[in-house]
MINUTOR-514888 format. One record per residue (C-alpha): residue in one letter; x negated, z negated, y negated. Coordinates in nm, 2 decimals. Each point is the difference from the previous one (the first is absolute). Layout:
<pts>
+----+--------+--------+--------+
: aa :     xx :     zz :     yy :
+----+--------+--------+--------+
:  A :      X :      Z :      Y :
...
+----+--------+--------+--------+
</pts>
This chain:
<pts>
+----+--------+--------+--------+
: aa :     xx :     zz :     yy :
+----+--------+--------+--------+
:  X :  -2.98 :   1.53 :  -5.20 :
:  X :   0.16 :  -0.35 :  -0.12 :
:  X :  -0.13 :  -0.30 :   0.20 :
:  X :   0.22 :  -0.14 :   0.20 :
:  X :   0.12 :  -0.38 :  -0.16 :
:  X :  -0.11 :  -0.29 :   0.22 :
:  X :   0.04 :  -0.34 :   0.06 :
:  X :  -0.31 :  -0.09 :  -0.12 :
:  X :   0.06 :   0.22 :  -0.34 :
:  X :   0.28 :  -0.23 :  -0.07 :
:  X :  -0.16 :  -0.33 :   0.10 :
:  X :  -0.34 :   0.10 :  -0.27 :
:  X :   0.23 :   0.09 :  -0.27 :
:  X :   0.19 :  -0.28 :   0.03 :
:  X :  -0.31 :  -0.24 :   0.06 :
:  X :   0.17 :  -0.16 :   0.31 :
:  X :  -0.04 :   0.01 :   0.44 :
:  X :   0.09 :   0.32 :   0.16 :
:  X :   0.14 :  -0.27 :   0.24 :
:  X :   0.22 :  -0.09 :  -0.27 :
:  X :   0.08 :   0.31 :  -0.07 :
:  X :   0.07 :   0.10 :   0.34 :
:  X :   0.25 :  -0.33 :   0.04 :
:  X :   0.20 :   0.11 :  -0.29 :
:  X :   0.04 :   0.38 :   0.12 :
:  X :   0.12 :  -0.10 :   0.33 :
:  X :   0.25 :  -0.24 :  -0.12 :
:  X :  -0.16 :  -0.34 :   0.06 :
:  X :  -0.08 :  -0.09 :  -0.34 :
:  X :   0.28 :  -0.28 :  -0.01 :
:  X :  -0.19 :  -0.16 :   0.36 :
:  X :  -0.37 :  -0.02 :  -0.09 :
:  X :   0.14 :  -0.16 :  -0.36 :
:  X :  -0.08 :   0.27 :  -0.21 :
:  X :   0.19 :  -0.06 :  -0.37 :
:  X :   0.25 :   0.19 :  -0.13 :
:  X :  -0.23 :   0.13 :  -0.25 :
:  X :  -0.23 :   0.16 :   0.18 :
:  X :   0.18 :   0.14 :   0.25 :
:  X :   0.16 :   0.21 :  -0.29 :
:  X :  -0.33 :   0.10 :  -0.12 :
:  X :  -0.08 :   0.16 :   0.35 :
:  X :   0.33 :   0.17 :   0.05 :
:  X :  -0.02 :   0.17 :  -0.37 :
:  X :  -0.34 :   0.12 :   0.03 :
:  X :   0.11 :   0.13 :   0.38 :
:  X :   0.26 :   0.21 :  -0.16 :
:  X :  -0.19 :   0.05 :  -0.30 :
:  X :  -0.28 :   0.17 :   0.20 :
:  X :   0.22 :   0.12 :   0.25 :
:  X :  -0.16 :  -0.20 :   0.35 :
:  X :   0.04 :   0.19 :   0.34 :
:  X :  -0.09 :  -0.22 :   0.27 :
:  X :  -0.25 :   0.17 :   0.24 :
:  X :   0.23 :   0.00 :   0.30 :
:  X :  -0.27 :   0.13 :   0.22 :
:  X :  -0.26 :  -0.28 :  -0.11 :
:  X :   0.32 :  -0.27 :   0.02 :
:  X :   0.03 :   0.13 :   0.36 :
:  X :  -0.32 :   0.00 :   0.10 :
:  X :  -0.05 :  -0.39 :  -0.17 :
:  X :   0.32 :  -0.13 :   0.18 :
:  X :   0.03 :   0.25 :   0.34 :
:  X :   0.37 :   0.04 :  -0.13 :
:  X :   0.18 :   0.31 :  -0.14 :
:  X :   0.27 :  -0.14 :  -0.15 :
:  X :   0.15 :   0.31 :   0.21 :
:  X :   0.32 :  -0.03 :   0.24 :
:  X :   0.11 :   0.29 :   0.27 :
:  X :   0.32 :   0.06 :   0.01 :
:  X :   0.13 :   0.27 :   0.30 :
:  X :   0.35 :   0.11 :   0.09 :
:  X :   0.16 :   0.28 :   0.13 :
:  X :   0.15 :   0.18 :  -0.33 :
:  X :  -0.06 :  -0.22 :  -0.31 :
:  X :   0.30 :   0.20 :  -0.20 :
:  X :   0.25 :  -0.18 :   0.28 :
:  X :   0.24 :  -0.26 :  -0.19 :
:  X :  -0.12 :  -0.29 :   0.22 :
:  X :  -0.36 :   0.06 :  -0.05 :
:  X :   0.00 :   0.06 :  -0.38 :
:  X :   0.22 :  -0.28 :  -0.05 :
:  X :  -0.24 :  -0.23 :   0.16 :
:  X :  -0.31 :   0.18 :  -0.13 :
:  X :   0.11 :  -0.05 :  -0.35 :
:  X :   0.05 :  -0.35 :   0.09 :
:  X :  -0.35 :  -0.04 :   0.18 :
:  X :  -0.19 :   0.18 :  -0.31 :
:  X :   0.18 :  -0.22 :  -0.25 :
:  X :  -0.17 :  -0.35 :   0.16 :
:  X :  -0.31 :   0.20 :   0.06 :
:  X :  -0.05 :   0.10 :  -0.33 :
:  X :   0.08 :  -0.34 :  -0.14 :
:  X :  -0.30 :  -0.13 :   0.22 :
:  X :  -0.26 :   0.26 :  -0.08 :
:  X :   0.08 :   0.22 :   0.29 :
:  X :   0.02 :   0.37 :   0.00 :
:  X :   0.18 :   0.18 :   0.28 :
:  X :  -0.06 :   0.31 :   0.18 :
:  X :   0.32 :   0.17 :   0.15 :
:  X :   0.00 :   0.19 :   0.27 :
:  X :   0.28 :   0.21 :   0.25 :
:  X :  -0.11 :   0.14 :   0.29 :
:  X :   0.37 :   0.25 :   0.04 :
:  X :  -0.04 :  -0.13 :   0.37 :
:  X :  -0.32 :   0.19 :   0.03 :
:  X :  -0.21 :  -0.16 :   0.25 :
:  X :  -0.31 :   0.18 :  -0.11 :
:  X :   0.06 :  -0.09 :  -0.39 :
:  X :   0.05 :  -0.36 :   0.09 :
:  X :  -0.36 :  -0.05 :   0.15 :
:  X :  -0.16 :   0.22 :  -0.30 :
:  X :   0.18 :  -0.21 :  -0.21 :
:  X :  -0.12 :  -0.33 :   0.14 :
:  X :  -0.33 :   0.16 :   0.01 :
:  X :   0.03 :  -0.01 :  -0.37 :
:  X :   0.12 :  -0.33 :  -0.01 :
:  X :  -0.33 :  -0.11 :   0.14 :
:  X :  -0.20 :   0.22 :  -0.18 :
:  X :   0.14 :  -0.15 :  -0.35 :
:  X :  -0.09 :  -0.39 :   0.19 :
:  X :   0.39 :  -0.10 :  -0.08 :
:  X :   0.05 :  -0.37 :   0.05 :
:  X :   0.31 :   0.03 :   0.14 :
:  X :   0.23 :   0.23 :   0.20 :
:  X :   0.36 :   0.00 :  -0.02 :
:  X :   0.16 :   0.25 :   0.30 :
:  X :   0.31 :   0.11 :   0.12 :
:  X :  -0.16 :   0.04 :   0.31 :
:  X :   0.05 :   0.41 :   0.07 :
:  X :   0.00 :   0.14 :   0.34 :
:  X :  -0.33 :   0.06 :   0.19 :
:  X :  -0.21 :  -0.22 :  -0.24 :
:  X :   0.03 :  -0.31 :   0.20 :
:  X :  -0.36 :   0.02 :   0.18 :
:  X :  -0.17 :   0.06 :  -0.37 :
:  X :   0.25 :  -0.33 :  -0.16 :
:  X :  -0.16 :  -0.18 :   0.29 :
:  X :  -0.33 :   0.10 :  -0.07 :
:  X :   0.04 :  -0.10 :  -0.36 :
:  X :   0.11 :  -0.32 :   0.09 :
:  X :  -0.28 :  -0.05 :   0.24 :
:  X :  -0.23 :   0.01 :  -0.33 :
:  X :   0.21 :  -0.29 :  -0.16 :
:  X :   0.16 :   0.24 :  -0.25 :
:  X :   0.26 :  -0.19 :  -0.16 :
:  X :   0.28 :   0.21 :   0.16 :
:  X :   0.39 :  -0.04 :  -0.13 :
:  X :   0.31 :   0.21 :   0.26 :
:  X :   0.35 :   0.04 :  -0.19 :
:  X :   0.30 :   0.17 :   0.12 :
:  X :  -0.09 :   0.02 :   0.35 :
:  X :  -0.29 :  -0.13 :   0.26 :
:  X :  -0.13 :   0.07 :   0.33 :
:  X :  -0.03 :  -0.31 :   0.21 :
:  X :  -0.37 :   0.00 :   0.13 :
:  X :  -0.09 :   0.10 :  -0.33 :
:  X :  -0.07 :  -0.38 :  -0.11 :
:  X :  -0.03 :  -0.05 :  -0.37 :
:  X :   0.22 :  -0.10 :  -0.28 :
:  X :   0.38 :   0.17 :  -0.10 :
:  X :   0.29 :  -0.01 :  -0.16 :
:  X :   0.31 :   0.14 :   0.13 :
:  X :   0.36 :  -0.01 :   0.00 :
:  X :   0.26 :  -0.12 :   0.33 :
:  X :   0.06 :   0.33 :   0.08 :
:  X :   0.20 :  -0.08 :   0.29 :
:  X :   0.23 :  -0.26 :  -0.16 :
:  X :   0.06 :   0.21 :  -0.24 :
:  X :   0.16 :   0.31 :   0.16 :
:  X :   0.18 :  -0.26 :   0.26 :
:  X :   0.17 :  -0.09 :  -0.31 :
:  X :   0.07 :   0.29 :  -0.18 :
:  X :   0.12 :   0.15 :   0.35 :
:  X :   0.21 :  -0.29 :   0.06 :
:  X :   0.13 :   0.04 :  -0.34 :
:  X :   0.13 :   0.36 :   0.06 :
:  X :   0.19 :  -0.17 :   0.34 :
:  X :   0.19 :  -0.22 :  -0.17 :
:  X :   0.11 :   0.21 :  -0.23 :
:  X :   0.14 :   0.20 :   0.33 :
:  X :  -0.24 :   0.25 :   0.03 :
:  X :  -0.03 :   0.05 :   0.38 :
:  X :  -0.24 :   0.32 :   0.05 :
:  X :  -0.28 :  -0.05 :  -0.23 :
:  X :  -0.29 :   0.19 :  -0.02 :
:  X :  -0.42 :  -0.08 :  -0.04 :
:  X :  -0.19 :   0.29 :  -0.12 :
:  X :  -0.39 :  -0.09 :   0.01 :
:  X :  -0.30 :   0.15 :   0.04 :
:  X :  -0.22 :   0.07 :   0.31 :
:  X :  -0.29 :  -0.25 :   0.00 :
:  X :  -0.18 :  -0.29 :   0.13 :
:  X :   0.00 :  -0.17 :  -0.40 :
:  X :   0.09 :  -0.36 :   0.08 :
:  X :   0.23 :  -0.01 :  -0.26 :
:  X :   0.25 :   0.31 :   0.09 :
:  X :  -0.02 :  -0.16 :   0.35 :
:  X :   0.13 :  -0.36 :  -0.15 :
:  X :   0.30 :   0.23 :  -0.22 :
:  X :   0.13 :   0.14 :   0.33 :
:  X :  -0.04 :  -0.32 :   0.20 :
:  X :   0.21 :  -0.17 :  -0.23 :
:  X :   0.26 :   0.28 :   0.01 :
:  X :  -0.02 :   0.01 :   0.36 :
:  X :   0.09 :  -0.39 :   0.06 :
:  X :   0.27 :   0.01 :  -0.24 :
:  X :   0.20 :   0.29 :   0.18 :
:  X :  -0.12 :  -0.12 :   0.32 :
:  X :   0.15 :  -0.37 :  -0.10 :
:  X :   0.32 :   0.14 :  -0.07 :
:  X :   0.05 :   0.28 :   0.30 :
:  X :  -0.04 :   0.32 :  -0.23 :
:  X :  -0.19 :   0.28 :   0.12 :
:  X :  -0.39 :   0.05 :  -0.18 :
:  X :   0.02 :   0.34 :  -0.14 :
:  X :  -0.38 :   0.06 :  -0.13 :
:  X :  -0.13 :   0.33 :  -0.18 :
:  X :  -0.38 :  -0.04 :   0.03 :
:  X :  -0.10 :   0.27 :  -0.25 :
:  X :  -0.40 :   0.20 :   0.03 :
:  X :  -0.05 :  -0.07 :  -0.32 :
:  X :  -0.20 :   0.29 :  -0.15 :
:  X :   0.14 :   0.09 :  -0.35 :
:  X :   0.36 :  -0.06 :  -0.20 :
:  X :   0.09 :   0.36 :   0.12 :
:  X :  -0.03 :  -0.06 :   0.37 :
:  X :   0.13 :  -0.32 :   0.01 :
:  X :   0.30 :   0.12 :  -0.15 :
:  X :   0.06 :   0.29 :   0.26 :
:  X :  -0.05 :  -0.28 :   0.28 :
:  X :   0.29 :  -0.19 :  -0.15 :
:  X :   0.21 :   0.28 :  -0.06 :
:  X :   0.02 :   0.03 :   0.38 :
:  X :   0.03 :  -0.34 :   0.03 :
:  X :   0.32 :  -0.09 :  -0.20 :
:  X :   0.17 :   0.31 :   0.12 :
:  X :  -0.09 :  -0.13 :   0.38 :
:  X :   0.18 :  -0.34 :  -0.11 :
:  X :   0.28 :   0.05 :  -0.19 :
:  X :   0.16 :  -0.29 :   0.13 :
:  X :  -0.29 :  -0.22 :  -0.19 :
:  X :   0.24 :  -0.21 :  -0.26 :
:  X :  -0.35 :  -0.14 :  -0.15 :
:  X :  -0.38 :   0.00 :  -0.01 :
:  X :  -0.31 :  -0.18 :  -0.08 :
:  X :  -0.32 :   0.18 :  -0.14 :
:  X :  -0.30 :  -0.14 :   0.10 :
:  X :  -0.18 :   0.03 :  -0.33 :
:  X :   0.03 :   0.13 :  -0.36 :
:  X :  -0.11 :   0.36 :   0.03 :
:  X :   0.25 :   0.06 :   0.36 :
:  X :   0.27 :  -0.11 :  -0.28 :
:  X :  -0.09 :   0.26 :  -0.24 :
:  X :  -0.05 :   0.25 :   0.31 :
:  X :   0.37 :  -0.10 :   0.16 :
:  X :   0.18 :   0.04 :  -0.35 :
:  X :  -0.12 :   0.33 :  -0.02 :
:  X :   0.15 :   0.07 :   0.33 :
:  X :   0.29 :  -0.10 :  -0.12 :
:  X :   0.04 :   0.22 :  -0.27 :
:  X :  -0.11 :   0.32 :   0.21 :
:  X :   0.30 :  -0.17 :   0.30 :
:  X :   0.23 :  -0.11 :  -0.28 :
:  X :   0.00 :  -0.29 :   0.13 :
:  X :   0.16 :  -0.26 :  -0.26 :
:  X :  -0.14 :  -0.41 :   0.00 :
:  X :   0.24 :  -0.27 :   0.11 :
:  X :   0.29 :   0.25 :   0.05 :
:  X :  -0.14 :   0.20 :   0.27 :
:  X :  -0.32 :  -0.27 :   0.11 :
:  X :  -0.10 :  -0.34 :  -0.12 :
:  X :  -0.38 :   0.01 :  -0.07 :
:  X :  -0.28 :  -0.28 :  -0.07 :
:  X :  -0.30 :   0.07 :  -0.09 :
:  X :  -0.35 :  -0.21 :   0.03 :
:  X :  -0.18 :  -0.04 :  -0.30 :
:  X :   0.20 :   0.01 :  -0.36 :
:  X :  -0.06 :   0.24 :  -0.26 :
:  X :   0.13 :   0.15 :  -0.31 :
:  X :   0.15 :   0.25 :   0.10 :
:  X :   0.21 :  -0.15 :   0.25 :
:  X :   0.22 :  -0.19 :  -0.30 :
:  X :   0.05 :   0.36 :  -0.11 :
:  X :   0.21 :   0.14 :   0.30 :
:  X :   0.37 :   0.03 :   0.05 :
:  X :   0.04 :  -0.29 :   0.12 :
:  X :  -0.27 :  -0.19 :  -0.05 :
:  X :  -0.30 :  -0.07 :   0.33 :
:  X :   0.03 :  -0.31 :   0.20 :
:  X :  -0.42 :  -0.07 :   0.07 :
:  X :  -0.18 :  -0.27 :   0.09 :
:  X :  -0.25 :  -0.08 :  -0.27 :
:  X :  -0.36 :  -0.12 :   0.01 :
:  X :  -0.15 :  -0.23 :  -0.26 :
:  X :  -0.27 :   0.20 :  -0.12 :
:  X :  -0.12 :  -0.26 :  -0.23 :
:  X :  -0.05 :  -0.23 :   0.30 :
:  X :  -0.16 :   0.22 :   0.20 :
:  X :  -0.26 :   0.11 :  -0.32 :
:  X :  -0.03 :  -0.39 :  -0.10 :
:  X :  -0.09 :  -0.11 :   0.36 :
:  X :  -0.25 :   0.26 :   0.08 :
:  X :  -0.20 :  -0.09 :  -0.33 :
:  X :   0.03 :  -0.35 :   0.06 :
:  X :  -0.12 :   0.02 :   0.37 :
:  X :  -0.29 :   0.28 :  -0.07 :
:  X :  -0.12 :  -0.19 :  -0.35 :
:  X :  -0.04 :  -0.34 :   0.18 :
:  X :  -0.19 :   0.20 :   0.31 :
:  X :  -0.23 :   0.13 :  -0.30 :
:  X :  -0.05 :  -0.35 :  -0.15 :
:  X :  -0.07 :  -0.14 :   0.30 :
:  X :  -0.23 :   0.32 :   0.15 :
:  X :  -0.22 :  -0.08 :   0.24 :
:  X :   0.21 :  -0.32 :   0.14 :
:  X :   0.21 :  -0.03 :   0.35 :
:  X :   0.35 :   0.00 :  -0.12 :
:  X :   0.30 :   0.08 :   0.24 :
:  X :   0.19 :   0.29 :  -0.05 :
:  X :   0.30 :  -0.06 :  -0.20 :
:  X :   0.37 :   0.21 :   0.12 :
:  X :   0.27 :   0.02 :  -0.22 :
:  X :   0.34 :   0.09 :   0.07 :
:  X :   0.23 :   0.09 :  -0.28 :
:  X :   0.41 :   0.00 :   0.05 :
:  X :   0.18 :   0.31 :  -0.16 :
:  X :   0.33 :   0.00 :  -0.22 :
:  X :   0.32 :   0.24 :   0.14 :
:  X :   0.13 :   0.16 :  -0.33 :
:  X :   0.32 :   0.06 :   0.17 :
:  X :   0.19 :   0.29 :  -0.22 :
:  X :   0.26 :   0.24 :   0.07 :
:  X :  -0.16 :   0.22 :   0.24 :
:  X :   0.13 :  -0.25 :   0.31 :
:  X :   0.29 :  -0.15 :  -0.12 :
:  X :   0.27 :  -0.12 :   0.24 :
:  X :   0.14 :   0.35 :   0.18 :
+----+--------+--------+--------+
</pts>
C-alpha cells in the first residue's frame, strides 16, 4: 500500500519548514512573506505528488471541521435550493464543506439528523427551525454551538436569524389585489404554529380588515400534494364568490393550480391569484403569477456572514444578531385590474 504524502514529505524534499509548508497550503504564503518563488515550488510538488490533507489530524490540531449543518424541511423546495446553492458557493470559497439535510417534516428524522450533526463535530448549524425540534435547538445553543435560524423563528428560541417581513409583505400584496377591485379575496395557508405562516396571514388579515372586507382563510392539514388538493377542491367550490386569492407559500401555489385545472378554473378571468414566493414556473402560466419574491441571495449571504463571524469569534460573548429582509411584489397578469 502507497504511503500516504505528508507535510513533512514535502517540507524534506524541498529542504524547507513544514511550517512553511503548511503557510503556503493554507493560503498564507503572501502574510508570513513567503516569495513568490517558493511558494510555486510548494504548490507544484503538492500537485506533483498529489497532497491530501489529513482532515482528521487537521481537526483534531485546530478542534474545527471545517463542516457546516445545514437542515430544512425538503431541500428540493425552490426557496431552499436557491439559497443552499447560494450558501455552498461562499462556503466553498472559505474552505467549508456543507452537509445538507431535509427532515420531510419528520420530527423523528430531524433529531437523528442533528444527532449526526454532532456526531460529525460541525462548527456550525444553519436551521430552518422544523417543528418539534425547538427543546433540542435550545439545547444546542445551551453548548454555545454557533447556531444560524432562516426563514422562520420561534421567539424564546434566542439565537441568531435571518428572515423576511412576512407580514408586510402579504399586507401589501393583499392590498394590492384591493385596489385593483378585488373585494372577496381569499388566504389559503397551512395549519401550524411556524412563526412565519402566522406573520403571512396576519398581514392579510389587517389589510382586509383595514378596508372592511371579509377574511376568507383556508387553513389546509398539510399532509401531501394529493390531499391538499382535495381540501381545496372543496374549498373553491364552497366560495365561488372568491374574485381572488393569496397562497401562503410556494408549494400551496403549485397545489391550488392544480385545482384549478381539475375545477377548470381559469386565472385572472374567473380569480385573481398571488402567490408567496416566485418561481419559474409561475412566468410560464397563462397569464403570468403575481408573487411576492424573496431575495435568496440575501437571506444565503446574511446567514454566512452572521454564522462565519460567530466561528471567528468562538468562544466570545457576542449579541445575537436579527435580520429582517424586505421582499419584491413581481406583480404580473394574474391580478390585474378586474
Amino acid at each position: 500500500m502507497k504511503k500516504r504524502v505528508s507535510i513533512k514529505d514535502i517540507a524534506k524534499q524541498l529542504d524547507i519548514s513544514i511550517t512553511t509548508v503548511s503557510f503556503v497550503i493554507n493560503g498564507k504564503a503572501r502574510e508570513k512573506n513567503i516569495s513568490e518563488s517558493l511558494t510555486k515550488k510548494v504548490l507544484d510538488l503538492v500537485a506533483e505528488l498529489n497532497y491530501q490533507p489529513n482532515t482528521l489530524a487537521t481537526s483534531l490540531r485546530t478542534g474545527k471541521t471545517k463542516i457546516i449543518g445545514f437542515l430544512v424541511d425538503d431541500i428540493s423546495e425552490p426557496f431552499f435550493s436557491g439559497i443552499a446553492r447560494r450558501i455552498d458557493e461562499i462556503a466553498s470559497s472559505l474552505g467549508y464543506k456543507i452537509l445538507f439535510s431535509s427532515t420531510r417534516n419528520d420530527t423523528e428524522k430531524a433529531i437523528e439528523l442533528l444527532q449526526i450533526f454532532k456526531d460529525r463535530h460541525v462548527d456550525g448549524y444553519i436551521m430552518a427551525l422544523p417543528e418539534g425540534l425547538e427543546e433540542e435547538v435550545k439545547k444546542l445553543i445551551q453548548t454555545d454551538a454557533p447556531v444560524v435560524l432562516f426563514d422562520r423563528y420561534v421567539q424564546d428560541v434566542k439565537t441568531d436569524y435571518v428572515i423576511i417581513d412576512n407580514q408586510s409583505s402579504t399586507y401589501a400584496a393583499t392590498e394590492h389585489l384591493i385596489k385593483n377591485n378585488y373585494k372577496r379575496i381569499g388566504f389559503v395557508t397551512i395549519d401550524t404554529a411556524q412563526q412565519q405562516m402566522v406573520d403571512r396571514l396576519a398581514g392579510y388579515e389587517s389589510a382586509v380588515e383595514k378596508y372592511n372586507l371579509p377574511a376568507i382563510v383556508k387553513k389546509i392539514k398539510y399532509v401531501n400534494s394529493a390531499e391538499s388538493i382535495e381540501e381545496m377542491i372543496k374549498f373553491f367550490k364552497a366560495e365561488k364568490q372568491l374574485d381572488a386569492v393569496v397562497f401562503a407559500a410556494n408549494y400551496i401555489c403549485l397545489d391550488g393550480l392544480r385545482t384549478f385545472r381539475k375545477l377548470g378554473i381559469q386565472i385572472h378571468k374567473d380569480i385573481a391569484v398571488v402567490s408567496f414566493d416566485d418561481f419559474e414556473i409561475l412566468e410560464f402560466c397563462e397569464p403570468p403569477v403575481t408573487a411576492i419574491a424573496q431575495p435568496l441571495e440575501a437571506i444565503a449571504e446574511n446567514v454566512m456572514k452572521i454564522l462565519l463571524n460567530k466561528l471567528k469569534k468562538a468562544g466570545k460573548a457576542i449579541e445575537n444578531t436579527q435580520v429582517s429582509l424586505p421582499t419584491i411584489l413581481h406583480i404580473r397578469g394574474s391580478s390585474a385590474k378586474k
